[in-house]
PyMOL commands that place a pseudoatom at each C-alpha (Angstrom):
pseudoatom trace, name=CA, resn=UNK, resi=1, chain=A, elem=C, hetatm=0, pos=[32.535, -32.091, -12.733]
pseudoatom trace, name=CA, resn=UNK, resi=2, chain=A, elem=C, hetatm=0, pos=[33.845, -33.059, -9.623]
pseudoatom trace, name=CA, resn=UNK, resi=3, chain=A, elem=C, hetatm=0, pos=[36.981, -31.943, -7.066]
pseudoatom trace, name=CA, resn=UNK, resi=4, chain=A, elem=C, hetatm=0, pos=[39.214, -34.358, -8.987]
pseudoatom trace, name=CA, resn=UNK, resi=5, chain=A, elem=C, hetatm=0, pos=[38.538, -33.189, -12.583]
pseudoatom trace, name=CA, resn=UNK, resi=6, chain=A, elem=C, hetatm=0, pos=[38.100, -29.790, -11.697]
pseudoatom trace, name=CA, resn=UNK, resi=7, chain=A, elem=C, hetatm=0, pos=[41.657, -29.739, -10.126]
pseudoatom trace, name=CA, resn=UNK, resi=8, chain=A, elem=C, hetatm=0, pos=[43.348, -32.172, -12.866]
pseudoatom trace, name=CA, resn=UNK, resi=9, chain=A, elem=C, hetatm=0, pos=[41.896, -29.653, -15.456]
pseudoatom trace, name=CA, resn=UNK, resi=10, chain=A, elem=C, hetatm=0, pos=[43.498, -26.938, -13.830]
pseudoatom trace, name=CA, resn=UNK, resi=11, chain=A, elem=C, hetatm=0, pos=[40.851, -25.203, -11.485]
pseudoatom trace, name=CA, resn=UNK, resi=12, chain=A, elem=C, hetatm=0, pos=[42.863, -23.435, -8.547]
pseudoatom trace, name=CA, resn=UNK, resi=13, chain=A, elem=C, hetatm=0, pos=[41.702, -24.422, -5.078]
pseudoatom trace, name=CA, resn=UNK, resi=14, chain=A, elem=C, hetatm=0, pos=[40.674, -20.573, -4.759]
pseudoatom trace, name=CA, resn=UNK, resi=15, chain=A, elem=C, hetatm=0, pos=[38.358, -21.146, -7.093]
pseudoatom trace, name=CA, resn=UNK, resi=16, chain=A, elem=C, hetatm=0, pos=[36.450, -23.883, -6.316]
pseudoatom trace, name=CA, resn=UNK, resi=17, chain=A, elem=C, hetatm=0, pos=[36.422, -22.386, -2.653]
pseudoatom trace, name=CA, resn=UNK, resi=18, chain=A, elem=C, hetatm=0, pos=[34.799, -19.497, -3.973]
pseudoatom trace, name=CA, resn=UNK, resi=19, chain=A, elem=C, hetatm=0, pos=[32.263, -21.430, -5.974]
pseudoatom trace, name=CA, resn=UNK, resi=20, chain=A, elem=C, hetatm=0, pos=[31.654, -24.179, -2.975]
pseudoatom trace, name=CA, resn=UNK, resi=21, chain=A, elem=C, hetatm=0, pos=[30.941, -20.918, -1.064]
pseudoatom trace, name=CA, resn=UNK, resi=22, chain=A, elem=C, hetatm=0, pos=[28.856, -19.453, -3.352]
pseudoatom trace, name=CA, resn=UNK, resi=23, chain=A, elem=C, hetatm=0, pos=[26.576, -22.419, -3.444]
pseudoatom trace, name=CA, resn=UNK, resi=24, chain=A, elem=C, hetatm=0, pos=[26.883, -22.935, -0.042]
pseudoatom trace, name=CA, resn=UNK, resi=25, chain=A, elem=C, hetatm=0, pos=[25.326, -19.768, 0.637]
pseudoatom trace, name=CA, resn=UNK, resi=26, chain=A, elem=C, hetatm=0, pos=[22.829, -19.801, -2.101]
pseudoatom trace, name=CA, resn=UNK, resi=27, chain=A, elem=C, hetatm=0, pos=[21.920, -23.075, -0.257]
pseudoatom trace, name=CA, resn=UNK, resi=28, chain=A, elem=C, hetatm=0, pos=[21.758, -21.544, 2.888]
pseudoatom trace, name=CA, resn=UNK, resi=29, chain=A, elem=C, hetatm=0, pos=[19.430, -18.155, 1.683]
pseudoatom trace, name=CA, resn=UNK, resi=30, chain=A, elem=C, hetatm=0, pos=[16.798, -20.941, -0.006]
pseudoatom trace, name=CA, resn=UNK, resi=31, chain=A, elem=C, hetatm=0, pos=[16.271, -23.015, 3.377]
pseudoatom trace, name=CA, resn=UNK, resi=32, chain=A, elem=C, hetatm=0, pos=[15.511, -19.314, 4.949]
pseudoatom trace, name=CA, resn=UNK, resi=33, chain=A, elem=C, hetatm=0, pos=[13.063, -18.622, 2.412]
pseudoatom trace, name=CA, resn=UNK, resi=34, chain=A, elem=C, hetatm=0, pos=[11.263, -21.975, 2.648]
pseudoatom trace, name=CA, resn=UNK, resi=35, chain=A, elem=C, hetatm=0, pos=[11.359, -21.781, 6.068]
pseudoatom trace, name=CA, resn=UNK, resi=36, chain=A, elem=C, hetatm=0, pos=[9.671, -18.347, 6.390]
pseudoatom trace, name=CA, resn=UNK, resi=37, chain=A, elem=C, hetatm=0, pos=[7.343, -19.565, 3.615]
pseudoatom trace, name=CA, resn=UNK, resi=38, chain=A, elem=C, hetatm=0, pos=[6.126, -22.564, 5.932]
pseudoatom trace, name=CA, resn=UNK, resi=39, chain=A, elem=C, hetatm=0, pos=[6.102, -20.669, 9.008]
pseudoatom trace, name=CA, resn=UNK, resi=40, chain=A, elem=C, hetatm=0, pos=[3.798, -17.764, 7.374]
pseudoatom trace, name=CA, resn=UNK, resi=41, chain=A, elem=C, hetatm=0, pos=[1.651, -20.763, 5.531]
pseudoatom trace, name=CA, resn=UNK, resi=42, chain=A, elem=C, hetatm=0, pos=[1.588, -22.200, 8.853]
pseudoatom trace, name=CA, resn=UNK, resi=43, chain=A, elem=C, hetatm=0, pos=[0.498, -18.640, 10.598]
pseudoatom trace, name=CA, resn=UNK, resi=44, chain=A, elem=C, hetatm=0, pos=[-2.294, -17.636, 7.796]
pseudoatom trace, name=CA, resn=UNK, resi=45, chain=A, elem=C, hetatm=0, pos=[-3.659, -21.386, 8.842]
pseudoatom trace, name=CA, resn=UNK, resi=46, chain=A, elem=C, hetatm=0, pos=[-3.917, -20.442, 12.064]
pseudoatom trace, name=CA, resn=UNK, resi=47, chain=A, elem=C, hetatm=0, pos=[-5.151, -17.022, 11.566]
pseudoatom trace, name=CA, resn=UNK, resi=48, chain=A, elem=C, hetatm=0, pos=[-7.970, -18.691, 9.234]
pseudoatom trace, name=CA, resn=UNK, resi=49, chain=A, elem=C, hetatm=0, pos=[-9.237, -21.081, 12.070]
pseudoatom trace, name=CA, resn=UNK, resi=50, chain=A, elem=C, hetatm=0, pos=[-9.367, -18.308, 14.607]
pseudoatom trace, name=CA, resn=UNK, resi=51, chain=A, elem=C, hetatm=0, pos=[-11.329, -16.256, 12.145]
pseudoatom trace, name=CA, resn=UNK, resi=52, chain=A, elem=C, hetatm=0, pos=[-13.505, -19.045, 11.750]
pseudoatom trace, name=CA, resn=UNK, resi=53, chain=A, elem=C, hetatm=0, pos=[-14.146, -19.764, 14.925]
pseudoatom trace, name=CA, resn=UNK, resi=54, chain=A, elem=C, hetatm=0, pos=[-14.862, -16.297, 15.884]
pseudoatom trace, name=CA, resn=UNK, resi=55, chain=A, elem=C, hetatm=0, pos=[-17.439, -15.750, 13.444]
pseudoatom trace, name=CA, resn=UNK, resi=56, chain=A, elem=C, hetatm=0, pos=[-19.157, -19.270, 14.745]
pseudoatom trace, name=CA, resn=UNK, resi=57, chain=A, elem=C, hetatm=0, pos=[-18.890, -17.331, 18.198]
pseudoatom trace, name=CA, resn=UNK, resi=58, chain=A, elem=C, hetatm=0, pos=[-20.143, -14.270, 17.052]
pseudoatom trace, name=CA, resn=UNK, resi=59, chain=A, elem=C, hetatm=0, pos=[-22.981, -16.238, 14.986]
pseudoatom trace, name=CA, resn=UNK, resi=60, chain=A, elem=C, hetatm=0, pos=[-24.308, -17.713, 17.969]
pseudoatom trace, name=CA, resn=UNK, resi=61, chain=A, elem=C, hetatm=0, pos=[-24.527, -14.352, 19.998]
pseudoatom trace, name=CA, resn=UNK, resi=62, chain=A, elem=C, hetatm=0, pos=[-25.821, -12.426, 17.309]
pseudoatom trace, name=CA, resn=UNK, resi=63, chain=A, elem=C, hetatm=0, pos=[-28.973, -15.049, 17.173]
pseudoatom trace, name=CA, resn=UNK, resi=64, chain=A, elem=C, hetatm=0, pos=[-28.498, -16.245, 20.779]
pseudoatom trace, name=CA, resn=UNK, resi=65, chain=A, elem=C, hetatm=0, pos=[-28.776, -19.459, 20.063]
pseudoatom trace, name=CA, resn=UNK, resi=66, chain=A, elem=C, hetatm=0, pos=[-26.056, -22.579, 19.315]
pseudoatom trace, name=CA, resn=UNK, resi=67, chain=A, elem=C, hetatm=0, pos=[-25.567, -23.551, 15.968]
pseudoatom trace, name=CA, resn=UNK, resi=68, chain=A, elem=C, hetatm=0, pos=[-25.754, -26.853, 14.788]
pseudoatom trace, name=CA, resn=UNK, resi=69, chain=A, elem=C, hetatm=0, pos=[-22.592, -29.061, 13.629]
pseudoatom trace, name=CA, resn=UNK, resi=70, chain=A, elem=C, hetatm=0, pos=[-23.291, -27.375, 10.211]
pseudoatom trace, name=CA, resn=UNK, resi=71, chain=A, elem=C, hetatm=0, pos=[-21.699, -24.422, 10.347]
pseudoatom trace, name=CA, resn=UNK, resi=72, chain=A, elem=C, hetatm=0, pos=[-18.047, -25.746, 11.579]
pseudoatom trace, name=CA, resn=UNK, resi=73, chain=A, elem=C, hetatm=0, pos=[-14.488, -24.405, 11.680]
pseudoatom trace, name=CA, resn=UNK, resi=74, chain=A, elem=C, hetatm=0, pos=[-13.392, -26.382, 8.559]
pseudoatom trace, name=CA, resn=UNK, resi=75, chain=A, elem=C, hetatm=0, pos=[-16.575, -25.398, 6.833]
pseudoatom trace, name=CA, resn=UNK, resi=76, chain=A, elem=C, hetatm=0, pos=[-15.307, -21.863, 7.058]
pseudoatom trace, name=CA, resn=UNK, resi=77, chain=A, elem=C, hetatm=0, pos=[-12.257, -22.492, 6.572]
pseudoatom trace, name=CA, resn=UNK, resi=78, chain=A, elem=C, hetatm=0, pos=[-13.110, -24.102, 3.019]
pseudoatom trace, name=CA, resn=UNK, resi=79, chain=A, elem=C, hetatm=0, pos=[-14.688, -20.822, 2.711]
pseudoatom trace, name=CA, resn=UNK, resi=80, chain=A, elem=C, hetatm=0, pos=[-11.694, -18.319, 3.567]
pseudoatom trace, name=CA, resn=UNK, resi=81, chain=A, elem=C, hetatm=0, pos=[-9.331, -20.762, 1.111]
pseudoatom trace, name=CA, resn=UNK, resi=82, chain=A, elem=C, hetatm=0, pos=[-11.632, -19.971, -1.626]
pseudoatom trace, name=CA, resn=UNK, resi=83, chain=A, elem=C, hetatm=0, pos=[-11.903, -16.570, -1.293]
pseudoatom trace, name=CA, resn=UNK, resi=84, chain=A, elem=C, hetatm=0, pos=[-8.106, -15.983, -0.531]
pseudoatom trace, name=CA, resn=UNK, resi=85, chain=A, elem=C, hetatm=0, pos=[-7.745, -17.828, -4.227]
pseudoatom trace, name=CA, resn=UNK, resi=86, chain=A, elem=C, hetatm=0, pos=[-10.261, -15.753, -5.555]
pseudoatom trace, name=CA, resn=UNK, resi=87, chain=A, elem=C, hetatm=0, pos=[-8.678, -12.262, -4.301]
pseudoatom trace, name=CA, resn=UNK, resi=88, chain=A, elem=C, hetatm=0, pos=[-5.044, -14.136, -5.627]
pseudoatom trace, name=CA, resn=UNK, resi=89, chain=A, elem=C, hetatm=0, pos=[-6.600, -14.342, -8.862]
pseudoatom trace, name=CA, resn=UNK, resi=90, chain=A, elem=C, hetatm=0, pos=[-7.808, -10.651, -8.956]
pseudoatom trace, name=CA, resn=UNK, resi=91, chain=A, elem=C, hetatm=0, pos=[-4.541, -9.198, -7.738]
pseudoatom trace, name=CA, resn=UNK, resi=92, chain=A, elem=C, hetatm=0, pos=[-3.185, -11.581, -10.834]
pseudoatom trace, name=CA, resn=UNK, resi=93, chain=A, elem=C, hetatm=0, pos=[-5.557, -9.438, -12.858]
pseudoatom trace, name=CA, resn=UNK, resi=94, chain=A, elem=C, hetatm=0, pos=[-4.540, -6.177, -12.024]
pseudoatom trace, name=CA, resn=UNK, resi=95, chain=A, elem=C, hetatm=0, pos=[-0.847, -6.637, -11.719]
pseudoatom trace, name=CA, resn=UNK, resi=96, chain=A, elem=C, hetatm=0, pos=[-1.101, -8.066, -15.390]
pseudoatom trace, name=CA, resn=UNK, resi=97, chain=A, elem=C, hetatm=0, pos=[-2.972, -4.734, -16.306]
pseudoatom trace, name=CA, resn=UNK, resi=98, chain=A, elem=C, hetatm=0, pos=[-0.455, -2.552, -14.327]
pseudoatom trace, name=CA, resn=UNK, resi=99, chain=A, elem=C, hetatm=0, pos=[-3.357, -1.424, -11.961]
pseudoatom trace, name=CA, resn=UNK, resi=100, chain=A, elem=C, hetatm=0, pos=[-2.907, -2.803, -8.584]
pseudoatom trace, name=CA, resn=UNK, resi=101, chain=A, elem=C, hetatm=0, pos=[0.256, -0.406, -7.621]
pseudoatom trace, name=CA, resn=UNK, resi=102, chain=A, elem=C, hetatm=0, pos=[-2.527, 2.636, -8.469]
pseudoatom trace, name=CA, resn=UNK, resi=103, chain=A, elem=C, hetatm=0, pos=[-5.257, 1.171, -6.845]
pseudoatom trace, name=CA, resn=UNK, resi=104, chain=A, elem=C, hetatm=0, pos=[-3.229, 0.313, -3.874]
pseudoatom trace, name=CA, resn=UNK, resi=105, chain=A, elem=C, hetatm=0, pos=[-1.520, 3.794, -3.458]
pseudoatom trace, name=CA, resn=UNK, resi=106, chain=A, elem=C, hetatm=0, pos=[-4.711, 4.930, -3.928]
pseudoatom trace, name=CA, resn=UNK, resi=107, chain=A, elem=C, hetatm=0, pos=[-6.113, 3.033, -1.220]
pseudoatom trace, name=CA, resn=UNK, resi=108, chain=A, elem=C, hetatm=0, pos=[-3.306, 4.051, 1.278]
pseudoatom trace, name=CA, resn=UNK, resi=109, chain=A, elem=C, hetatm=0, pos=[-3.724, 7.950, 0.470]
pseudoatom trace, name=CA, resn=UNK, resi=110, chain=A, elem=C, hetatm=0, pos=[-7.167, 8.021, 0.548]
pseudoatom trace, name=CA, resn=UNK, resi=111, chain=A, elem=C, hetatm=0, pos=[-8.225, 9.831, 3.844]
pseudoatom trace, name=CA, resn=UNK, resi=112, chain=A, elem=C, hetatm=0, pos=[-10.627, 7.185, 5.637]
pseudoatom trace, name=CA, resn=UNK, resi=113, chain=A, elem=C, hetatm=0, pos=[-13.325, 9.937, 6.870]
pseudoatom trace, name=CA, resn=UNK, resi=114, chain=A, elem=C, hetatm=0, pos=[-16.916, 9.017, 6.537]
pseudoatom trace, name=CA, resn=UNK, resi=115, chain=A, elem=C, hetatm=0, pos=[-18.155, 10.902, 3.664]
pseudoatom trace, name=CA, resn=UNK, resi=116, chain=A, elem=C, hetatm=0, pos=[-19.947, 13.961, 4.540]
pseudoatom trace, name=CA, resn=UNK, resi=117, chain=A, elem=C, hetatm=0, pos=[-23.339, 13.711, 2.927]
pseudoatom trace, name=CA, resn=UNK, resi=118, chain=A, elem=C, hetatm=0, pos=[-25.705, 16.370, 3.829]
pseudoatom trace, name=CA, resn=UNK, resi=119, chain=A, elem=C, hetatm=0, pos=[-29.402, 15.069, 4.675]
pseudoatom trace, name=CA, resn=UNK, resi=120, chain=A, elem=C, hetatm=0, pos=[-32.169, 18.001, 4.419]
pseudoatom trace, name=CA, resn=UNK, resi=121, chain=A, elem=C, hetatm=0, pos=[-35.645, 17.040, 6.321]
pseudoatom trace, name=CA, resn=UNK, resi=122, chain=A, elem=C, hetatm=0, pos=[-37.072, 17.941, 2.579]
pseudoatom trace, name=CA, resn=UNK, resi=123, chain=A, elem=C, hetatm=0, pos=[-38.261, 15.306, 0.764]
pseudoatom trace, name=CA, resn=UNK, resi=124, chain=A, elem=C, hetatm=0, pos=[-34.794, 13.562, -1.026]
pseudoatom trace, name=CA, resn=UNK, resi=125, chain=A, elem=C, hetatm=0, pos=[-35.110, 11.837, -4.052]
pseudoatom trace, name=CA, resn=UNK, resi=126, chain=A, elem=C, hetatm=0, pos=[-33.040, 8.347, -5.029]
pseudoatom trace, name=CA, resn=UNK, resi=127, chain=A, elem=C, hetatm=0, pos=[-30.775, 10.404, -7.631]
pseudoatom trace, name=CA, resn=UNK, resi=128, chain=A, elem=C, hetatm=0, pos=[-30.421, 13.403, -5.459]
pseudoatom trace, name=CA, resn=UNK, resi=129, chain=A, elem=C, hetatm=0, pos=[-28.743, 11.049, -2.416]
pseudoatom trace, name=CA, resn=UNK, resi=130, chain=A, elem=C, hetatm=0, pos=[-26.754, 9.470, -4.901]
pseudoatom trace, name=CA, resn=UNK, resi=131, chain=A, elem=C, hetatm=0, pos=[-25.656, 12.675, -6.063]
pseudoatom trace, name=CA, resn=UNK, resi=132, chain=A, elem=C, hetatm=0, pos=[-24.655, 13.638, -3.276]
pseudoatom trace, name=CA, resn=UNK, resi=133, chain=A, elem=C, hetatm=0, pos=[-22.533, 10.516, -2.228]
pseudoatom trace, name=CA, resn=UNK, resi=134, chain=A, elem=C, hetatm=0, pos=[-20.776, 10.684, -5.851]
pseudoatom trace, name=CA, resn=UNK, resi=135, chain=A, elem=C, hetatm=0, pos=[-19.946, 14.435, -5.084]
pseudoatom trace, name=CA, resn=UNK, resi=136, chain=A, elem=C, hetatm=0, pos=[-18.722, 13.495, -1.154]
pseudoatom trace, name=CA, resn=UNK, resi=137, chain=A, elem=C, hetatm=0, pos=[-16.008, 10.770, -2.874]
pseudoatom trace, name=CA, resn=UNK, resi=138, chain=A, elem=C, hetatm=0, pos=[-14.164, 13.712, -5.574]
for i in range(1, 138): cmd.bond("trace and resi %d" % i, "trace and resi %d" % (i + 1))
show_as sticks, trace
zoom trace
């Protein structure tokens, strides 16, 4: 319906000022969310080609040599992207199950102290180390 109609039926100018406002600011709240949405898009992309060239840097130290074209930025990037939609669709998972708030608090509680496994100079079996490690995490 439009101003005319509105008024002829008997809308008060009040009225439609409130509504014009209240889809004004609607509007106006929906451009800040796409904005931050494109700015943090445009900041993970960024964050993903540093990454990516770091590890090419590190790559090349860690064997001392330079890498051929092979192993470029937008290689890794591909990489990153399909992991990031990989971890999307495992948060997906647990949310759905009601998990990922647990695992999560869990995660942020948990005190991040190497474990304290005790090593004897006797002879250690396979199941006794693993023992051990499953006792160090309760």
């Amino acid at each position: 319906m439009d101003l005319y109609e509105a008024l002829k039926a008997g809308t008060s100018t009040e009225e439609l000022l409130r509504a014009f406002h209240k889809d004004l600011d609607e509007a106006i709240a929906r451009i800040a969310v796409e904005q931050e949405a494109a700015a943090n898009k445009e900041y993970l992309t960024h964050c993903r080609e540093c990454l990516a060239d770091a590890f090419i840097e590190y790559a090349e130290a860690f064997l001392n040599e330079d890498l051929d074209e092979s192993l470029s930025v937008e290689f890794i990037v591909k990489i990153l992207e399909e992991l990031e939609k990989e971890m999307e669709q495992t948060i997906a998972f647990f949310k759905k199950i009601g998990k990922i708030d647990k695992i999560l608090e869990k995660t942020k509680s948990e005190d991040k102290k190497p474990a304290n496994i005790k090593v004897t100079t006797r002879s250690v079996n396979d199941d006794d180390i693993i023992a051990q490690f499953i006792k160090s995490l309760k």
